[in-house]
C-alpha positions in Angstrom: -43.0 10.8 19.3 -42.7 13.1 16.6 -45.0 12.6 13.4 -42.9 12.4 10.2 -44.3 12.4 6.4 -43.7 9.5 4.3 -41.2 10.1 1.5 -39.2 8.1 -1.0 -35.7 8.8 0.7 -33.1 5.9 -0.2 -34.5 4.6 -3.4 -37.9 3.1 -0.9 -40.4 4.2 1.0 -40.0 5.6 4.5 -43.2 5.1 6.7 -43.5 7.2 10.0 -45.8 6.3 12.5 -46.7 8.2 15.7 -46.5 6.4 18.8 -49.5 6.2 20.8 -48.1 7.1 24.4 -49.2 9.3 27.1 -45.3 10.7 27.6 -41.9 10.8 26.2 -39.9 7.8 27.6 -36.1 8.4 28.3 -35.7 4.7 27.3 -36.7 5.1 23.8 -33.0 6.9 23.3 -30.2 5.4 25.6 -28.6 2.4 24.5 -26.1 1.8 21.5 -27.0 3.0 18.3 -25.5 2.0 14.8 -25.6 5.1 12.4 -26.4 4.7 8.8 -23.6 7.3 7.7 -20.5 4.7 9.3 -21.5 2.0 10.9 -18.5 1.2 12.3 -18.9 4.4 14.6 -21.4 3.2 17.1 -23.8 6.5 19.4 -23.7 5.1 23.0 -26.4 7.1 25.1 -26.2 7.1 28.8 -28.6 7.0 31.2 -26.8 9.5 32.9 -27.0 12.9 30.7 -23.6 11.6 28.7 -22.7 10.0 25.4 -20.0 8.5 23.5 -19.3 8.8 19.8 -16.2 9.3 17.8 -17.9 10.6 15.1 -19.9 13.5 17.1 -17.6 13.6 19.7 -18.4 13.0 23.3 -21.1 15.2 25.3 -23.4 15.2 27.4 -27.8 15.3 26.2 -30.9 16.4 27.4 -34.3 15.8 27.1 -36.8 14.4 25.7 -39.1 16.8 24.6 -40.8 17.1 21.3 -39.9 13.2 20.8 -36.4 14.6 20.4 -33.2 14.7 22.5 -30.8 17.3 22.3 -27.0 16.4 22.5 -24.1 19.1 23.1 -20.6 17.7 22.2 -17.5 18.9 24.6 -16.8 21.2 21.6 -20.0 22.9 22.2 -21.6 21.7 19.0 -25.5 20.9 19.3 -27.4 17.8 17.7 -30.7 17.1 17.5 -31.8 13.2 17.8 -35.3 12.7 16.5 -37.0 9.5 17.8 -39.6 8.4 14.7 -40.9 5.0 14.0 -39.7 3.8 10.3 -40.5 0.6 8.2 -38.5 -0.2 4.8 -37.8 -3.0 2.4 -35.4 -3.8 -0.2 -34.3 -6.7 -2.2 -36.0 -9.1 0.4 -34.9 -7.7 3.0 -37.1 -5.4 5.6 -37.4 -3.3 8.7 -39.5 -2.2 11.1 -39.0 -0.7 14.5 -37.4 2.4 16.1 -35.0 4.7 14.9 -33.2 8.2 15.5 -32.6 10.8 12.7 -30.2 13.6 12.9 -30.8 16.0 10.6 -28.2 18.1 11.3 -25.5 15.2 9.7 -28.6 13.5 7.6 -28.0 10.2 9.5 -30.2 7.7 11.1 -29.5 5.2 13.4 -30.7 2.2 15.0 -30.1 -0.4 17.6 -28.8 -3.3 15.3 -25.5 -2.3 13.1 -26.9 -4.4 10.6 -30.1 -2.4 10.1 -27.9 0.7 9.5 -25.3 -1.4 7.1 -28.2 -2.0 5.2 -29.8 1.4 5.5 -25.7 2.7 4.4 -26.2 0.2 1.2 -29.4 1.9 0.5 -28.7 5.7 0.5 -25.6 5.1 -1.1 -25.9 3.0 -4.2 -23.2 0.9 -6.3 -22.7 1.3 -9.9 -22.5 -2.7 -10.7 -22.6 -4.5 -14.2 -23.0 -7.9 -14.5 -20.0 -9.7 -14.4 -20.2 -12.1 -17.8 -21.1 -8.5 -19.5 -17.6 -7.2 -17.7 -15.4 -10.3 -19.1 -16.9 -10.0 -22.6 -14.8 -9.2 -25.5 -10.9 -9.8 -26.7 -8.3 -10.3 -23.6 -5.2 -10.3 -25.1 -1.3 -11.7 -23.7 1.6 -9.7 -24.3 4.5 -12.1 -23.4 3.2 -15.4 -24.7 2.8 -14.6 -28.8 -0.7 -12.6 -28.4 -2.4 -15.6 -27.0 -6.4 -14.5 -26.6 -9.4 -15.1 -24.8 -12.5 -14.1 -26.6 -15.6 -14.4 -23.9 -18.5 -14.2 -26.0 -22.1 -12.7 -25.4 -23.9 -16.2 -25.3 -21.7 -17.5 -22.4 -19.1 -19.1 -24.9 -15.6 -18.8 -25.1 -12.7 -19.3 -27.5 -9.3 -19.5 -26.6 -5.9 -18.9 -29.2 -3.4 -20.2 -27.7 0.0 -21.9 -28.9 0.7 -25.5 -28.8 4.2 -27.3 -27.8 5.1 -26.4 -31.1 4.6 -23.1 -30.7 2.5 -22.7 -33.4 -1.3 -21.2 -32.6 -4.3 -23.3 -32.1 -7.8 -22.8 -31.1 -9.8 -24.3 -28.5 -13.6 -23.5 -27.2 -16.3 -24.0 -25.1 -18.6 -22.8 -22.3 -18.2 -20.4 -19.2 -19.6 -19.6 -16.0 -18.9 -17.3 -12.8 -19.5 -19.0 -9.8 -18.6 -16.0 -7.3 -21.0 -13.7 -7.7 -23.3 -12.0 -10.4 -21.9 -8.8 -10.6 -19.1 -6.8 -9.8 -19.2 -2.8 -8.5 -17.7 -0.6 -11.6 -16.3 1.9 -9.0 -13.6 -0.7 -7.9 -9.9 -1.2 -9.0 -9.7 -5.1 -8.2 -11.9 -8.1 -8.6 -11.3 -11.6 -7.8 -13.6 -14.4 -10.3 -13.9 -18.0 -10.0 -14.3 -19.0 -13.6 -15.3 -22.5 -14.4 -14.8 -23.7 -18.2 -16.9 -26.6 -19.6 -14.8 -27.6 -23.2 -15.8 -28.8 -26.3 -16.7 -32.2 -26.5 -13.8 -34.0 -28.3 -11.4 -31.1 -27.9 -7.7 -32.3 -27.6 -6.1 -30.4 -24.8 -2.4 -30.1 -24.7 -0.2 -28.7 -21.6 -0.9 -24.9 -22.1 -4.5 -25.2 -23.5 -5.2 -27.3 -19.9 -3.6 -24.9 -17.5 -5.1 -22.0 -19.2 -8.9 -23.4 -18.7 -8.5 -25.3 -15.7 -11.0 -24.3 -13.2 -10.7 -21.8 -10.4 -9.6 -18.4 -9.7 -8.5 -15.3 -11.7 -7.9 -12.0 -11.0 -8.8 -8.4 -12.7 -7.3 -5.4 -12.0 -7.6 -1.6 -13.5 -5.3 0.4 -14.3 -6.0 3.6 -16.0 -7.4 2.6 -19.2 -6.1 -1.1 -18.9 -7.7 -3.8 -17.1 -5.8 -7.1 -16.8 -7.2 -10.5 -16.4 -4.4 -12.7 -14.2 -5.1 -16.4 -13.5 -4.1 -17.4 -10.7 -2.7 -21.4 -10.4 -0.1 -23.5 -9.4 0.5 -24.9 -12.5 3.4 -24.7 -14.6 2.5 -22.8 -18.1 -0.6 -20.8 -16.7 1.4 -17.8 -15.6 -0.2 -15.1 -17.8 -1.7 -12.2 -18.0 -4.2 -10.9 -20.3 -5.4 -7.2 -21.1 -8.1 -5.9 -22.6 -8.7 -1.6 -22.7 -12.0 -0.3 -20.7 -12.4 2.1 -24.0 -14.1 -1.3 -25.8 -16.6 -1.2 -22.3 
């Protein structure tokens, strides 16, 4: 098995260790493998001299020598399948067992698809915020007389709204997201579950309730707008609120 050097590829460390074993064992490279480049692609490596793969096309390999196996795709293009020994943690999670590295497409795979889904997650990183830092600031209605929801930095929130007069009242509380901690920036559409807690004593009238009941909302971005839909059955809470990323 071929010795590799540690290293701090993937934001963690990558440990190598040499296989103590008197010969190169076909076995250590048939099967399915899941690679860490799409996992959705799985390397399926005969015992026969062929393989299967959509994403290197199908072939036929040989070896192993040099604790490597050498695969040549019908389109005459060569890979090289190093078979190294790797261990790595992250976030709780770990691994530790075999795996093949291609350096040719800088992929690695290994037997479980949920290794590599989590080896993907690693190399390829999310830019995420947390999501009561996305929701804070001014979300404003166009259509219903610039009704506003002002989520606040302490987990508060204060709502303008208008009554059945149609005149504009305020109404406050607390909030909390119950889906999730943070969203990924990079995305154009993110669905909340946003659970409001109300001023003790606060006097709720038709709109003020269907705007804070519980349950789900919806953000979208559009160029420099993002919108902040709620999304309910009941009558009055059909609105949508805006707020420009330039204040993010």
């Amino acid at each position: 098995m071929k010795i590799v050097r540690s290293s701090t590829l993937w934001l963690m460390v990558l440990l190598f260790i040499a296989a103590v074993t008197a010969r190169e064992n076909p076995g250590n490279y048939t099967g399915t493998w899941y690679g860490d480049q799409n996992p959705e692609q799985p390397l399926i490596i005969a015992e026969n001299g062929t393989y299967t793969s959509d994403e290197l096309t199908d072939g036929t390999w040989e070896g192993p020598k040099d604790y490597s196996i050498q695969l040549r795709s019908r389109e005459e293009a060569y890979y090289t399948l190093e078979h190294v020994k790797t261990s790595f943690s992250n976030d709780g999670w770990s691994f530790s067992g075999d795996a093949l590295r291609c350096p040719k497409t800088d992929t690695w795979y290994f037997r479980i698809k949920e290794t590599a889904e989590k080896s993907y997650d690693l190399r390829h990183p999310t830019k995420t915020v947390e999501v009561k830092k996305f929701l804070r600031g001014f979300w404003t209605a166009r259509e219903s007389a610039h009704e506003t929801f002002h989520f606040r930095e302490d987990d508060s929130f204060i709502l303008i709204y208008n009554n059945d007069q149609g005149d504009p009242e305020t109404i406050g509380g607390n909030y909390d997201v119950l889906n999730g901690k943070s969203l990924n920036i990079e995305g154009t559409e993110w669905d909340l579950n946003i659970w409001f807690e109300l001023e003790s004593g606060a006097l709720l009238t038709g709109r003020a309730a269907a705007l804070t009941e519980n349950g789900n909302w919806h953000i979208s971005k559009q160029e420099d707008i993002l919108s902040l839909e709620k999304i309910s059955e009941i009558p009055g809470s059909e609105v949508v609120f805006y707020q420009s990323i330039a204040v993010k």
